[in-house]
C-alpha positions in Angstrom: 167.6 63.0 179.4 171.0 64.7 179.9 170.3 68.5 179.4 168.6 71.0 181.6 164.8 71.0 182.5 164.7 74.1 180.2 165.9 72.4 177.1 164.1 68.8 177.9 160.9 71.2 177.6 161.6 73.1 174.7 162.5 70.2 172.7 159.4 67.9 173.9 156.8 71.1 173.1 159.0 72.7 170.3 160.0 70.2 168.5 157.3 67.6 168.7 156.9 67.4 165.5 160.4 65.6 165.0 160.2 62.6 167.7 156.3 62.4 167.4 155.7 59.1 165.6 153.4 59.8 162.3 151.7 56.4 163.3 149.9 58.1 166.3 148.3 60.7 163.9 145.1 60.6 162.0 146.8 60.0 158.3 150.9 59.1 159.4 150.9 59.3 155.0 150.0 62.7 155.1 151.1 64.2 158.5 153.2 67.8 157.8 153.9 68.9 161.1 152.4 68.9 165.1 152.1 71.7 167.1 152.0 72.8 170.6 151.2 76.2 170.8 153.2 77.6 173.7 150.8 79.2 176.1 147.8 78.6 178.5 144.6 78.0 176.0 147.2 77.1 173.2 146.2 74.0 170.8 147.9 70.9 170.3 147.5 70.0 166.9 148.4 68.0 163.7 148.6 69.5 160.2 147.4 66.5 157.7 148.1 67.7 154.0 145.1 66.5 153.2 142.7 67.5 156.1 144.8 70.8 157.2 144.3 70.6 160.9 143.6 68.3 163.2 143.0 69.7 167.1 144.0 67.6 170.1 143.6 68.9 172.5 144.4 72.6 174.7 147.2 73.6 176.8 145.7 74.0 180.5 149.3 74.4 182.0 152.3 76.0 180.7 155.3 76.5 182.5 158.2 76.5 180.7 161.2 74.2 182.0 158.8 72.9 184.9 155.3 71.7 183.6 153.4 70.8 180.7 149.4 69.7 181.1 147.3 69.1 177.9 143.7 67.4 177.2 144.4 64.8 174.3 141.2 64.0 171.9 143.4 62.3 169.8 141.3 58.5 168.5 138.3 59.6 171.2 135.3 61.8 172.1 136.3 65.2 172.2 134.0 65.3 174.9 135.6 63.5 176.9 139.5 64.2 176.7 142.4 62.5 178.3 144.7 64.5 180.4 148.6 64.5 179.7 150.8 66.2 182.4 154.8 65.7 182.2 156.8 67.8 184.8 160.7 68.3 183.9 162.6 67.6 186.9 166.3 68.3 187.4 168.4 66.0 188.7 172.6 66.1 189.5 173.6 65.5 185.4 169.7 64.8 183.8 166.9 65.9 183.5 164.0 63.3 184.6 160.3 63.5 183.6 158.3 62.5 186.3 155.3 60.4 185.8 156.1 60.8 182.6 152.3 60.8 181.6 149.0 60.5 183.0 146.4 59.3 180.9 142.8 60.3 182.8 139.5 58.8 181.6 141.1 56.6 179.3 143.7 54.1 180.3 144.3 52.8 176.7 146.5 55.8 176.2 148.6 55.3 178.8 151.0 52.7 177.3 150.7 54.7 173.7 151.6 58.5 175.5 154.5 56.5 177.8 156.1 55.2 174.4 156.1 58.7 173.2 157.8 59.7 176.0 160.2 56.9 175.5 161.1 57.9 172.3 161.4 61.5 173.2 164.1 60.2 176.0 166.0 57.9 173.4 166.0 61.2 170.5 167.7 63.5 172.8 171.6 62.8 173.6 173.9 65.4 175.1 175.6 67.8 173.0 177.3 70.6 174.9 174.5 70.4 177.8 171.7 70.4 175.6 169.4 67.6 174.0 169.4 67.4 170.7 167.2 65.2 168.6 168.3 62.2 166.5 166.6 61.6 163.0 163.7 59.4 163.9 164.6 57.1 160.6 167.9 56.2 163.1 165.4 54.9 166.0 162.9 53.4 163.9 165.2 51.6 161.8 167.2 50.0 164.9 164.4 49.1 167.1 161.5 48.5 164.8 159.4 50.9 166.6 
């Protein structure tokens, strides 16, 4: 992504809610919003219309511009949790995330998590050394995803 670790992290926990694709939710019909709350023990949620919300998963590290580590219940035993942990790195005129995701204790999620990342990367296009997002009706409608 061509903008700063900073802003590649803001705009992947801020605003989730505009590249997250409604099809990985509970209801995509009635999905309002999703949420990362921004701090160690935060949730990651989805607001549903008709189920209000809808926990993911909790925030185990939180450092802003650097590092993001979440458990992700999403479609499994909330027991048993996946892990996702993307780090921002900086490179010369991008910013890269390394190892983009890591799905523990549940490999199926690995390929579904890694195309969100994907579509986070192909939303965010330099303006003034920042990312900023494209309408997701623009990605979905050229690529079918």
């Amino acid at each position: 992504m061509r903008c700063t670790p900073e802003h590649a992290f803001a705009t992947y926990t801020g605003r989730i809610s505009e590249w997250w694709d409604p099809r990985y939710t509970a209801n995509a019909e009635t999905l309002q919003s999703v949420t990362v709350e921004p701090h160690v023990g935060g949730r990651v949620y989805a607001t549903h219309r008709d189920m209000g919300k809808h926990d993911w998963g909790e925030v185990s590290v939180w450092e802003p511009g650097r590092r993001l580590v979440h458990t992700f219940t999403l479609a499994q035993d909330p027991q048993h949790p996946s892990e996702v942990a993307v780090e921002f790195v900086p490179g010369d005129t991008s910013t890269f995330l390394h190892g983009p995701v890591r799905a523990r204790r549940l490999d199926r999620h690995k390929r579904g998590r890694a195309k969100e990342v994907r579509r986070l990367a192909h939303h965010a296009r330099p303006v003034h050394g920042a990312c900023r997002l494209r309408p997701l009706s623009a990605l979905t409608s050229r690529r079918g995803i």
